[in-house]
C-alpha positions in Angstrom: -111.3 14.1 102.8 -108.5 16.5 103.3 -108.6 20.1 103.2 -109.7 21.7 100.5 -108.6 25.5 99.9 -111.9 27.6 99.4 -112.1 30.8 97.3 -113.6 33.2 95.2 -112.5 35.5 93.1 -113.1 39.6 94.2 -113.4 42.5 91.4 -114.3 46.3 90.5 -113.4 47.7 94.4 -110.5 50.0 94.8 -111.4 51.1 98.1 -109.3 49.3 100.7 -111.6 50.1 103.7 -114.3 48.9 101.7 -112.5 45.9 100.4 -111.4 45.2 103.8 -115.0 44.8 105.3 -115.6 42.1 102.3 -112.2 40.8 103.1 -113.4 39.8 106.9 -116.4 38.9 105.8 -115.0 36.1 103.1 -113.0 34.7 106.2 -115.8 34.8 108.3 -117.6 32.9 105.6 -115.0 30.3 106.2 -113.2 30.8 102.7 -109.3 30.8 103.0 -107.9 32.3 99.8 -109.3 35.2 97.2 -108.5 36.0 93.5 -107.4 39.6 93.1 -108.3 40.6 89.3 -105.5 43.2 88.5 -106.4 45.0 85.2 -104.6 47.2 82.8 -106.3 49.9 84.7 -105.5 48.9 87.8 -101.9 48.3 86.5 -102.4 51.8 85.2 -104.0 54.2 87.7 -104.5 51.8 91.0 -101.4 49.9 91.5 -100.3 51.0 95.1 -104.2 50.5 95.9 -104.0 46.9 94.9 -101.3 46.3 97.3 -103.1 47.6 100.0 -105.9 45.2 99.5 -103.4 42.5 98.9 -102.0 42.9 101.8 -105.5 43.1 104.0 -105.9 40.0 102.4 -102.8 38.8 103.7 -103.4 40.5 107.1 -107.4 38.0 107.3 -104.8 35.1 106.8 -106.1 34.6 102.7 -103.8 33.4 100.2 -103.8 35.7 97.1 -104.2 35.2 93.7 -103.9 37.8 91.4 -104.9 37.1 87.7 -104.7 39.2 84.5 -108.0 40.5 84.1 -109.1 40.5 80.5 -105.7 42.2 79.3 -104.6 42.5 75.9 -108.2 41.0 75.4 -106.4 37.4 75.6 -107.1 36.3 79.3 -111.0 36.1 81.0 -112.2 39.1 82.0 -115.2 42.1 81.6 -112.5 44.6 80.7 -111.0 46.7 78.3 -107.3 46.4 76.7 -105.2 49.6 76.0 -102.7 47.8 74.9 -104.7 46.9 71.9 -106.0 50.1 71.7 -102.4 51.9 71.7 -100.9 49.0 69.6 -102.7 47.8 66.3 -99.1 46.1 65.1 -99.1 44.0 68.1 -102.9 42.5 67.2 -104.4 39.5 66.2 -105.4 39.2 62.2 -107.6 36.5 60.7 -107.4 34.0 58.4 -109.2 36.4 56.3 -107.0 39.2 57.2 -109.1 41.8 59.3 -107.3 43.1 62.7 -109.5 42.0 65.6 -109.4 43.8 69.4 -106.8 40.8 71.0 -102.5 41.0 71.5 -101.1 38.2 69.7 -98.9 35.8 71.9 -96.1 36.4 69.8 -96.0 39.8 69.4 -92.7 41.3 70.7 -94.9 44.5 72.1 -96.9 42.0 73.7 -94.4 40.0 74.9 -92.6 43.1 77.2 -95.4 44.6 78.3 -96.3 41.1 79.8 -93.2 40.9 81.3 -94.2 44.3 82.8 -97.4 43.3 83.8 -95.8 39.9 85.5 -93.4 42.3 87.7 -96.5 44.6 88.4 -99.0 41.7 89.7 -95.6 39.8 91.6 -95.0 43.2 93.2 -98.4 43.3 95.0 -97.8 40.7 97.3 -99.3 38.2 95.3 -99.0 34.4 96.2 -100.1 32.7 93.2 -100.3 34.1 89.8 -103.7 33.1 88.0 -103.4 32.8 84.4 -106.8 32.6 83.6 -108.4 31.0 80.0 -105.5 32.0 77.7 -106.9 32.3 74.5 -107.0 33.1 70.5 -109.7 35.6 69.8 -112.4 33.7 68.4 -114.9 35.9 66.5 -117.7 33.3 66.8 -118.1 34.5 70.7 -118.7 37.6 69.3 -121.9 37.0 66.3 -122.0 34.9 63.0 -120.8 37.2 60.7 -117.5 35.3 59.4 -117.4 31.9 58.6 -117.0 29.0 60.8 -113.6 27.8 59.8 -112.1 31.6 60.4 -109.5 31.3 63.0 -106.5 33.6 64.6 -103.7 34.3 64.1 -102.3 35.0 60.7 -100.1 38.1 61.2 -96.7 39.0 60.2 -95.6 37.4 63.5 -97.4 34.5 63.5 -96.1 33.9 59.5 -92.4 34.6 60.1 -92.6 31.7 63.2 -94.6 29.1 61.1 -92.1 29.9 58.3 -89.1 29.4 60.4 -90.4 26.2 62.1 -92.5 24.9 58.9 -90.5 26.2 56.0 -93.5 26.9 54.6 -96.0 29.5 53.9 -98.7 30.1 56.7 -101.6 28.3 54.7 -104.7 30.7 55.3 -106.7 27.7 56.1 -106.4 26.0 59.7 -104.6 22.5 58.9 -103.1 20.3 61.6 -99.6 22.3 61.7 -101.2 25.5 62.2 -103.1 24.3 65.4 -99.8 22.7 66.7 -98.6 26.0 65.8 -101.0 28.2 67.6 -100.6 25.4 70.5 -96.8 25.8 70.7 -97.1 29.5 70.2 -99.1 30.0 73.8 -97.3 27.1 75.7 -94.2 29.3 75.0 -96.1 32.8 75.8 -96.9 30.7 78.7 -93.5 29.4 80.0 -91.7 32.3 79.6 -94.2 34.4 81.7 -94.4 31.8 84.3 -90.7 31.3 84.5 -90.3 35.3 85.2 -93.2 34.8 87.6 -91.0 32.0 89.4 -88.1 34.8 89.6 -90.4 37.6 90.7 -91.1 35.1 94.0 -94.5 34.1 93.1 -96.0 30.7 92.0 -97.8 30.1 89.0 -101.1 28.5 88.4 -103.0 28.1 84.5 -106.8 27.8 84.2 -107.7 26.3 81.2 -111.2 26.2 79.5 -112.7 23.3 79.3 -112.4 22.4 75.0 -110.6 20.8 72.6 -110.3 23.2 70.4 -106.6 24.9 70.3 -108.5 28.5 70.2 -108.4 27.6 73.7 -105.3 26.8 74.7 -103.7 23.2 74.3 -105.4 20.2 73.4 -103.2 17.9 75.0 -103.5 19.2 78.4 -100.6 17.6 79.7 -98.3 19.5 77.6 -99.0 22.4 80.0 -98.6 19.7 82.7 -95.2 18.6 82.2 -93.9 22.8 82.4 -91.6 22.9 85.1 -92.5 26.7 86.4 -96.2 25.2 86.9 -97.8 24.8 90.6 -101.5 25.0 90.1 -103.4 23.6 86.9 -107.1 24.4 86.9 -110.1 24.4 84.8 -113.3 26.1 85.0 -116.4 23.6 83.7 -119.3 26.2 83.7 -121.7 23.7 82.9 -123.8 26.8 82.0 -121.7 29.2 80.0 -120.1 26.5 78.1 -122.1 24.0 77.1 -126.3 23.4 76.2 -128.2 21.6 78.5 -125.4 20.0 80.3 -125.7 18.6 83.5 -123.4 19.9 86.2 -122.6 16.7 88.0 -121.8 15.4 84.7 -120.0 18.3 83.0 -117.9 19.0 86.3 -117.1 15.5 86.4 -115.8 15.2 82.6 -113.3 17.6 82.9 -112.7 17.9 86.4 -111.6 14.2 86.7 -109.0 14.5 83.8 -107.4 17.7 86.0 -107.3 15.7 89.4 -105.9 12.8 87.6 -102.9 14.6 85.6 -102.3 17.2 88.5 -101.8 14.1 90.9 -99.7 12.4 88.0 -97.0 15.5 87.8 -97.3 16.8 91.3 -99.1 19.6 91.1 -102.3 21.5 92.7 -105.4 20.8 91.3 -108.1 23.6 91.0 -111.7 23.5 90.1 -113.9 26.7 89.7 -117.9 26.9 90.2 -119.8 29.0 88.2 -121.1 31.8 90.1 -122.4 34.2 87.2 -125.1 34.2 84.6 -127.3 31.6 86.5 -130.8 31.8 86.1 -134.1 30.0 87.0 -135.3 28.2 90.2 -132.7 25.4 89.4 -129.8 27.9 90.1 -128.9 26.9 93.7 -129.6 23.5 93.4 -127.0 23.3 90.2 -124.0 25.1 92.2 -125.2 22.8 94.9 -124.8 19.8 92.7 -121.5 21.0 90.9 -119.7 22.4 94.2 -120.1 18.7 95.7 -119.0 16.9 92.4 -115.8 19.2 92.6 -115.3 17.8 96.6 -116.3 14.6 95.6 -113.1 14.7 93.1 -110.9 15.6 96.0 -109.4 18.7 94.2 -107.0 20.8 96.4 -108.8 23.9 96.0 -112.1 25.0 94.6 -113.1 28.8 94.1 -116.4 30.0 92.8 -116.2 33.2 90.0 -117.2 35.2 91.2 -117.7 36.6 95.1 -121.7 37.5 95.7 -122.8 35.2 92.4 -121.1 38.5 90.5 -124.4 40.6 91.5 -122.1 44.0 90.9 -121.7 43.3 87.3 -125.2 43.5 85.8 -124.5 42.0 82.6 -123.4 38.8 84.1 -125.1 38.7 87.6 -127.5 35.9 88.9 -131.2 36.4 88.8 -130.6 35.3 92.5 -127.1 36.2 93.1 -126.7 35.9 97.0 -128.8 32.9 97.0 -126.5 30.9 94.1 -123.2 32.5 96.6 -124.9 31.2 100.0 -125.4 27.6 98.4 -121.7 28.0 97.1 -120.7 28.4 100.9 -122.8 26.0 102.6 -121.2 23.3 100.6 -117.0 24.3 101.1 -117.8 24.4 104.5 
């Protein structure tokens, strides 16, 4: 089997001497690359500190990713966006018309202050950008108070573009032109962030849920394939957080196989990532265990778990047995 890049991602420290210590200890632990999460707050208030611990990272011989951490409430993430909170013109609107907390792709505002953000993250040193589960709010993560077939995004934006590719009204329900629509509309956010990315010296890699359902990014995943500023495609099966009662062998294997298959086909990276959060129950270990060696098994390029320490410093989302569920993570990349 060849090598295998092993990661994890690393959140919610600002100190460098303390990130540092973790820093040695991940290569100790025989991983060879770490995921920087780089917030609007970090953009914000912590932006020289980020360097800093990019470039430790650098210094233990890690390659860096950097993702955007939950901002404008369109990427993965346990943050808060001020850009949404400082823009309401640049938000997402329903099908029924309410304002909900997420940027819209193709909101101008957006748009530049992504182009900021992109400069920011390049800045730090980083290796990789990590664009991680670009998506459409979808209200249904959030309760059932709105109907099932509500859906994002119907503002002024998002109507002026269908118009002008449709020459038609924006129809408030969600036919087959409006998902190619949304589909289109984040493929483009996409390329023209990755293409600055390319300029800014870094490379680009897209993680993409594992759905069907254009909320979540493409259907067709080899649309996001075939873009030319792309190094890395990846996908995230968290056999766990996505779907009921699935088996992780099974689950991993679904969606992992399609992204070895069409990463070999166009030359890229492939990247799988092991769910390291949320676990609960006896079987915890013994799942990662199973799901880690499905992703080898595979032969993707690089696997990383989210997140470092089975996320035991963020209680809503830790492990009942967090260092347990990160050990059995380790003991199979190495």
């Amino acid at each position: 089997m060849p090598d295998t890049e092993s990661g994890a991602s690393y959140f919610g420290v600002q100190d460098p001497e303390h990130a540092v210590a973790d820093l040695e200890r991940f290569r100790d632990e025989g991983l060879d690359a770490v995921l920087h999460t780089f917030s609007e707050r970090d953009q914000a208030f912590y932006r020289e500190t980020m360097a800093d611990i990019v470039a430790a990272s650098h210094d233990h011989s890690l390659t860096v990713y950097v993702n955007p951490w939950a901002v404008g409430g369109v990427f993965g993430g346990e943050e808060f966006s001020r850009f949404v909170a400082h823009n309401p013109n640049s938000r997402q609107v329903l099908s029924t018309g309410e304002r909900v907390p997420a940027a819209c792709f193709n909101a101008p505002a957006f748009r530049e202050f992504m182009h900021e953000w992109t400069r920011d993250a390049a800045g730090l040193g980083a290796d990789v950008l990590f664009w991680d589960e670009p998506h459409w709010h979808n209200v249904h993560w959030y309760g059932d108070d709105h109907p099932r077939d509500v859906w994002c995004c119907r503002c002024t934006h998002c109507r002026d573009g269908y118009r002008e590719r449709y020459d038609e009204p924006m129809p408030a329900t969600e036919t087959e032109a409006v998902s190619t629509f949304r589909e289109e509309s984040m493929l483009d956010f996409l390329d023209e962030m990755m293409a600055l990315t390319r300029e800014e010296g870094a490379e680009n890699a897209v993680c993409l849920m594992p759905s069907q359902s254009a909320d979540h990014g493409p259907r067709n995943w080899e649309r996001l394939a075939e873009n030319e500023h792309l190094d890395v495609l990846a996908t995230d099966p968290y056999w766990d957080a996505f779907a009921e009662d699935a088996d992780p062998e099974a689950y991993v294997s679904q969606f992992g196989t399609e992204l070895v298959e069409l990463a070999d086909e166009h030359g890229l990276r492939s990247q799988l990532w092991i769910q390291g959060f949320g676990l609960k129950g006896e079987s915890a270990t013994d799942e990662v265990r199973t799901a880690t060696r499905t992703a080898l098994d595979l032969d993707a390029d690089s696997i990383f778990m989210w997140g470092y320490d089975g996320c035991r410093t963020i209680s809503e989302i830790a492990c009942e047995e967090p260092m347990a569920v990160w050990e059995a993570y380790l003991d199979e990349v190495n």
